[in-house]
Structures are given as C-alpha cells and as structure tokens.
N, C-alpha and C positions, 0 to 999 in steps of 0.2 A: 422463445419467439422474439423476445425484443432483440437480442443481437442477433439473430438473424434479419429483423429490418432495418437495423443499424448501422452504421459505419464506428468500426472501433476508435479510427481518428476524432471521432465527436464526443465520445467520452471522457468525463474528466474525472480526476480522483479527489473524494475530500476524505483527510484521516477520520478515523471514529469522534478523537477528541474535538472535532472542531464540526464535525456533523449533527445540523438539529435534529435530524431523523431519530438518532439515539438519545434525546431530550426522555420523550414518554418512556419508553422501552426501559429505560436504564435509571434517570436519577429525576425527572420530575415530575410531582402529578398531576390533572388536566389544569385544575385552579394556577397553579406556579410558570405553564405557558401563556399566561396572557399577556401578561406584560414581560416576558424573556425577549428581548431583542434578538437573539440568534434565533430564536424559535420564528417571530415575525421577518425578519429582514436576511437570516440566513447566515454565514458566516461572513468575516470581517473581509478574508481576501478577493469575495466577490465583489468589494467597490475597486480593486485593481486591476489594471490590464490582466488581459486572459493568460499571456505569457510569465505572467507572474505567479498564475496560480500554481498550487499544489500540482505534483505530478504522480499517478502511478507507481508504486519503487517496485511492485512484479512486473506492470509493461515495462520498464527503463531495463529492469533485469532481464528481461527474455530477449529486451531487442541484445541489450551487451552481449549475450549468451548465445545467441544467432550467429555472432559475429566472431566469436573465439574459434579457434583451432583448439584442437585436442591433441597431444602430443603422448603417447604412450610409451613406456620404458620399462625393460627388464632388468632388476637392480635384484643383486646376490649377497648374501654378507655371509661368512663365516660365524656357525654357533656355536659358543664354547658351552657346555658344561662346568659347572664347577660346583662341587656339594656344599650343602649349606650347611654351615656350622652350627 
C-alpha cells in the first residue's frame, strides 16, 4: 500500500549497517537506546546534502539493467575425448 501511494523517486536507501531501525531488532536493548545517538538523531549522512546520501545499489542496478542490450551468440567448440589414465 505504501508504494503504491508513493513515488519511488522519494525513496531513499540507508544500508543495514548504518540503519537505527536495526538498533533493537539486532544488537541493542531498550535501556542501551537512550543515549545511542543514531538511535536519537538517526544516521551521520542525514546532516549532508540529500545528493550525498546513500543510494539504492538494486534501484542504480535495475536502472543500469533497463538500459543494456542483450547480445546473444552461438559459440561451437570441438570435444575431444581422451581416456583417463
């Protein structure tokens, strides 16, 4: 439902490693987010311009992948036998 009210243009990508979301889930417990600063404030590359930030590497791959030609080739080789010693 969300990406269908969405625009995929407005989505941005943060890695796991640097995602507070994966804070609880993964390696801290409730007490240890209180004073975590990525857990409060979020990751580091959110105080940089937005063209700075992390990108998608599946969107950047699918668009590359949109954009290729496919070249198909029939390739022959001769197979020798030869007995194993």
């Amino acid at each position: 439902e969300i990406r269908e009210l969405t625009n995929k243009e407005n989505w941005k990508h943060c890695p796991g490693h640097l995602n507070p979301a994966d804070l609880p889930s993964c390696r801290c417990s409730g007490h240890n987010l209180v004073g975590n600063d990525k857990w409060l404030n979020g990751p580091d590359f959110l105080q940089l311009p937005k063209d700075q930030w992390p990108t998608d590497p599946q969107s950047t791959q699918h668009d590359e992948l949109a954009n290729t030609e496919i070249i198909k080739k029939n390739l022959s080789y001769p197979l020798l036998n030869k007995p194993l010693k």
